[in-house]
C-alpha positions in Angstrom: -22.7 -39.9 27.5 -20.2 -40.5 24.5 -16.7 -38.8 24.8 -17.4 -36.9 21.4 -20.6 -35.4 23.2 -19.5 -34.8 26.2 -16.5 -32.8 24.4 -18.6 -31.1 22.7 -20.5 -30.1 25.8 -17.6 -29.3 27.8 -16.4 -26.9 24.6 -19.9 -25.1 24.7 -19.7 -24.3 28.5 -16.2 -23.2 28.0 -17.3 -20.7 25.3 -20.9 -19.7 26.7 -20.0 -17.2 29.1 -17.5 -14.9 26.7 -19.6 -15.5 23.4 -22.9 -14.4 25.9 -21.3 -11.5 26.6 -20.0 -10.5 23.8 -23.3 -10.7 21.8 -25.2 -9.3 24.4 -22.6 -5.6 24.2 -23.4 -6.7 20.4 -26.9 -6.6 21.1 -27.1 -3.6 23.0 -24.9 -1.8 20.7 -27.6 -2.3 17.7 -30.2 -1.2 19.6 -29.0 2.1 20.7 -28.0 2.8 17.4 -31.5 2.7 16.2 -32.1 6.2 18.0 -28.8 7.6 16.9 -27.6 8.9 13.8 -26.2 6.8 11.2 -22.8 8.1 11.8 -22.6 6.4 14.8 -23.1 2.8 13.8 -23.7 -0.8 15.8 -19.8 -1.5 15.2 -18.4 1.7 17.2 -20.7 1.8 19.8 -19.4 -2.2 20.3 -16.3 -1.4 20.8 -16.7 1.6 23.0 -19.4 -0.4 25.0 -16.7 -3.0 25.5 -14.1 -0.8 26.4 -16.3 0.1 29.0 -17.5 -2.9 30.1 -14.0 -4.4 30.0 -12.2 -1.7 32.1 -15.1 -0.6 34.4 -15.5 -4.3 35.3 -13.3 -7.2 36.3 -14.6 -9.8 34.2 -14.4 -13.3 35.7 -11.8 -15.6 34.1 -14.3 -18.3 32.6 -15.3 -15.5 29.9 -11.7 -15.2 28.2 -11.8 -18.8 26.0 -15.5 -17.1 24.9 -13.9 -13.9 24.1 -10.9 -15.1 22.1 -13.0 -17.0 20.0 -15.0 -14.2 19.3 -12.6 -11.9 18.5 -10.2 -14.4 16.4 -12.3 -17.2 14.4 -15.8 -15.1 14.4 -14.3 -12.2 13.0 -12.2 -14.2 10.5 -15.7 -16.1 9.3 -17.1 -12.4 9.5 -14.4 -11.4 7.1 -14.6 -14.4 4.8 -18.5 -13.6 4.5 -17.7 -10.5 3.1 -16.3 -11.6 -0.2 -20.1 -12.7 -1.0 -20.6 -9.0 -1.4 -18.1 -8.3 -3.9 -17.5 -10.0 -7.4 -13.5 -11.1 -8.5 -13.6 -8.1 -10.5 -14.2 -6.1 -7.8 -11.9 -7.1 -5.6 -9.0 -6.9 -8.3 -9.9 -3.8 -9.0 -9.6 -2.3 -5.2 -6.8 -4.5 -4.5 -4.9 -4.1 -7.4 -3.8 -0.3 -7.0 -3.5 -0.7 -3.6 -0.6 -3.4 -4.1 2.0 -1.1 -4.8 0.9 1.6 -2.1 1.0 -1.3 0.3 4.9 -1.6 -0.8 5.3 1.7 -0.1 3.5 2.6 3.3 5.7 -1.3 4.1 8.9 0.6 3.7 8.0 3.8 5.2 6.0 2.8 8.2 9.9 0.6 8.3 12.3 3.3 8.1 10.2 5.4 10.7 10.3 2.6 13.3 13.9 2.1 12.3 14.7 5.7 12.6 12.6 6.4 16.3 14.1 3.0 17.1 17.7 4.5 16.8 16.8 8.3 18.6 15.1 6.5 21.7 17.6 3.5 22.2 14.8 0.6 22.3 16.3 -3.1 21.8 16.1 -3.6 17.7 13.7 -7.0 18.3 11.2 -4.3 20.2 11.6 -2.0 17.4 11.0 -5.1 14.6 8.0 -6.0 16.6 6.1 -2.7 16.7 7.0 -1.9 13.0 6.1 -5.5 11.4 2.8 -4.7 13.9 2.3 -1.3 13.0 3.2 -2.0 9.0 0.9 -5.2 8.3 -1.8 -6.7 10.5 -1.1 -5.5 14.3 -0.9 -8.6 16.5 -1.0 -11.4 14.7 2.0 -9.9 12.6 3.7 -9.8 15.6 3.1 -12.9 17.1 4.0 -14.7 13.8 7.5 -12.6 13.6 8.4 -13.0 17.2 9.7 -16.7 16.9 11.3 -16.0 13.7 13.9 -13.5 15.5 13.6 -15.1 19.3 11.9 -12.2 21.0 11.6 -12.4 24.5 8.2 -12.5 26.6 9.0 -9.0 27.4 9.5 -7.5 23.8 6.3 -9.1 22.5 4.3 -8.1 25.5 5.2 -4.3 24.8 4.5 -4.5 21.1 1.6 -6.4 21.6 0.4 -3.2 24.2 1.3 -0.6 21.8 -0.1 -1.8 18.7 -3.5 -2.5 20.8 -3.4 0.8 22.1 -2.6 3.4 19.0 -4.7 0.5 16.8 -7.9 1.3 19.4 -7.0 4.8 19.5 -7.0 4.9 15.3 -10.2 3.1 15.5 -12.4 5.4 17.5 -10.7 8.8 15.7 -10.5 7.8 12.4 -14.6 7.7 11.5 -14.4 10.6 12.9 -11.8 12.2 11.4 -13.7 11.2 8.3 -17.3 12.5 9.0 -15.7 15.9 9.9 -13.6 16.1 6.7 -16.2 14.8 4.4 -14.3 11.8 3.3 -15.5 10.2 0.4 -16.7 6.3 1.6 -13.6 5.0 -1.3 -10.8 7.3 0.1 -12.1 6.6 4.2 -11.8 2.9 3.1 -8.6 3.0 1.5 -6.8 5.3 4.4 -8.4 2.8 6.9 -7.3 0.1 4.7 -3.5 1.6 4.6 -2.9 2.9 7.9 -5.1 1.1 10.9 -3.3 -1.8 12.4 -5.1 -5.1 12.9 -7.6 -6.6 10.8 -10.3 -6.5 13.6 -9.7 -2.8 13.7 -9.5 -2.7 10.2 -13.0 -4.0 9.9 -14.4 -2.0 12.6 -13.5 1.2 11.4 -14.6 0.6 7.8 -17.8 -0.5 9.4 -18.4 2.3 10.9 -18.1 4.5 8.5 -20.2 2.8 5.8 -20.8 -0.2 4.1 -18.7 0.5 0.8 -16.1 1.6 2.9 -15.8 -1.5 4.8 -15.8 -3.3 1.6 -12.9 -0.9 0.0 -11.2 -1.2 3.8 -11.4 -5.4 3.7 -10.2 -5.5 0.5 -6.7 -3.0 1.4 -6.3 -5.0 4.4 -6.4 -8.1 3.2 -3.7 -7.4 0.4 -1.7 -6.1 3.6 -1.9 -10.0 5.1 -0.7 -11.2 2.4 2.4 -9.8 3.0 3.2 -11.2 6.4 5.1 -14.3 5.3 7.8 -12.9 3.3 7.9 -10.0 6.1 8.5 -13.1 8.7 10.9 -14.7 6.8 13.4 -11.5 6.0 12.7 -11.3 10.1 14.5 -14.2 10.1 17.5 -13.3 7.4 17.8 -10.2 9.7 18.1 -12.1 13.1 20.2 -14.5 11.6 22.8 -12.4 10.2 22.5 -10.6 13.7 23.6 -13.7 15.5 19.8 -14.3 17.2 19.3 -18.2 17.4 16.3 -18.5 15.7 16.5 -22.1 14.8 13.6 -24.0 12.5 11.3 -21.2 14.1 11.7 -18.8 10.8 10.1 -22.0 8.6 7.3 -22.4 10.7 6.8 -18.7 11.5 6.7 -18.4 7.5 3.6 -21.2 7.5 1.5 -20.2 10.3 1.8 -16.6 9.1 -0.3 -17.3 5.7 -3.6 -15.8 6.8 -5.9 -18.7 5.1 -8.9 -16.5 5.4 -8.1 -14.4 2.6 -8.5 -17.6 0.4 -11.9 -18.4 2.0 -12.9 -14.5 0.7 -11.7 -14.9 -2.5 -13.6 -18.4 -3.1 -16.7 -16.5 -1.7 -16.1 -13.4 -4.7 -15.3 -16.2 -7.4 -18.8 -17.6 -6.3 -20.2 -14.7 -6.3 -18.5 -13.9 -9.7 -20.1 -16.8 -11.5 -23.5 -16.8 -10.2 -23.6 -19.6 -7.7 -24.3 -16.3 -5.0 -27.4 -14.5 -6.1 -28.5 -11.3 -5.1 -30.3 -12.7 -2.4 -28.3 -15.1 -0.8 -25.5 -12.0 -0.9 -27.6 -9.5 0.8 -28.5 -12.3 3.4 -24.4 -13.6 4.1 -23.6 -10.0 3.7 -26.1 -9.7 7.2 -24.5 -12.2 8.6 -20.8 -10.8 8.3 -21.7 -7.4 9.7 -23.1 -9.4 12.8 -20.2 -11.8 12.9 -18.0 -8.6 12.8 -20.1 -6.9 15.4 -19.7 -9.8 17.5 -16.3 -10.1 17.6 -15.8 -6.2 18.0 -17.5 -6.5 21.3 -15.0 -8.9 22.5 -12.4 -7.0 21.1 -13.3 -4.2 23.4 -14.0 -6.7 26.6 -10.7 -7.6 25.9 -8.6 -4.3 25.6 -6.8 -3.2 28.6 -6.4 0.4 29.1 -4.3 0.8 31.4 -1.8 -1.8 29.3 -1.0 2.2 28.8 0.9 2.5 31.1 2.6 -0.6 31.2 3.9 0.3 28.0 6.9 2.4 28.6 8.0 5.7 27.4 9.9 4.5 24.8 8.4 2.1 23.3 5.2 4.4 23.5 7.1 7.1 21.4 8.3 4.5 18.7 4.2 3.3 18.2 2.8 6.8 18.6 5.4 8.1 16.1 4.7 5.2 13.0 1.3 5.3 13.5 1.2 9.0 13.1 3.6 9.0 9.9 1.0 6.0 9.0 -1.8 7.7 8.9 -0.2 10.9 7.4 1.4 9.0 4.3 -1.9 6.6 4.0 -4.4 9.1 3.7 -2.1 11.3 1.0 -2.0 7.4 -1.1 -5.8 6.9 -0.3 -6.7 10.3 -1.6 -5.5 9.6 -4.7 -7.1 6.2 -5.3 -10.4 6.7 -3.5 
């Protein structure tokens, strides 16, 4: 057997057993929804089926490469999908308003984290962790600041917990917050846009609650990524001037930061724009992203730990639980007024 097959062989029995799983909690998830109402949607049953799944069973090590591909590079593709569904013009005119409330909920969701930071005494590279995590896109914000200011194994591992935890937690109340309030599908969008923490979640919850609202969510969230590189580079000014050896890390932290899928969405909405995506071949990609996203929900949820919980701390657990609170408080008084 050629070495290019047989890697390619070898990747595909690495993957099998997460992406199996995953699709079939996908699977399972769709067809239970048939008999339920459409409130309760393929996406959130997913994610609670996974959660489930996940913490009710130890699942066997060869299913985490499956899972993280899943819940990374299939929900990205998801996402990109997504922009088939909208035109330029449609994305410019969610994203546009939403620029300037992004600023704002940046700065807010900062001085909260800086302020509980201060009352509960939690090392300042804990409390830049959970707020660039909190304030712009959840893990992968935090993995691309935590170089940039040399945070220690510890420190990211706590941020990491806490943004998984109050971005699950946001996930699974907000749709329902919404149903209950009779949230319009622009202003659920935009609040989930503003105030959940990581795209995935983002996604999910938008998903959930309708498809214009995942559309007016994916938009919001994605003008949040775009802010992660100058955020990791003033991570850097701030560690530097703080005495933190940081190193080269700041430049490279800056680059891998850039989240390149918001440029494959915007290609897809320029296509879309000119013509080049029909109707059709919208409706058809747009099927495709909202099983992509399904997917890698599934995984998400086979991949939460609750009781990371209580690994947590009570400290940092008060600094995450307070800025997602103000989040969500401030976000849905912005989204109010654009939805």
């Amino acid at each position: 057997m050629p070495t290019e097959v047989a890697d390619v062989v070898g990747w595909v029995r690495r993957m099998a057993p997460g992406l199996l799983l995953a699709l079939a909690v996908a699977a399972g998830a769709g067809i239970v929804a048939l008999g339920l109402p459409a409130t309760i949607g393929p996406v959130l049953l997913a994610v609670v089926g996974g959660l489930v799944i996940g913490n009710a069973v130890r699942l066997p090590p060869t299913t985490s490469p499956g899972l993280g591909l899943a819940s990374k590079r299939i929900l990205r593709l998801g996402v990109v999908l997504l922009g088939a569904r909208l035109t330029l013009g449609d994305v410019v005119a969610i994203g546009g308003p939403a620029i300037g409330v992004v600023v704002l909920c940046l700065l807010i969701a900062g001085a909260v984290v800086a302020l509980a930071a201060r009352v509960t005494g939690i090392p300042p590279r804990l409390a830049v962790l959970i707020g660039v995590g909190t304030a712009i896109c959840g893990n992968s914000a935090i993995m691309a600041t935590a170089p940039a200011i040399d945070a220690e194994q510890r420190e990211i591992s706590f941020a990491v917990a806490t943004i998984t935890v109050f971005g699950t937690l946001a996930l699974l109340t907000f749709p329902l917050i919404g149903h209950l309030t009779g949230m319009s599908d622009a202003v659920f969008g935009f609040w989930a846009g503003l105030a959940i923490n990581d795209t995935s979640q983002v996604v999910a919850g938008g998903a959930a609650y309708s498809s214009q609202a995942l559309d007016v969510a994916t938009v919001v969230k994605l003008v949040r990524n775009m802010f992660i590189a100058p955020v990791v580079l003033l991570a850097g000014v701030w560690a530097a001037r703080r005495h933190v050896h940081a190193g080269g890390a700041t430049r490279g932290s800056v680059r891998s930061a850039f989240p390149v899928f918001v440029l494959g969405f915007l290609a897809l909405a320029v296509l879309r724009s000119v013509g080049l995506i029909g109707d059709e071949l919208a409706e058809v990609l747009g099927v495709v992203a909202t099983t992509a996203i399904t997917i890698a929900i599934a995984a998400v949820g086979l991949s939460t730990r609750l009781q990371d919980l209580r690994s947590i701390g009570i400290r940092p657990f008060a600094v995450g639980m307070t800025a997602a609170v103000a989040l969500a408080a401030v976000a849905l008084g912005f989204a109010t007024l654009l939805g």
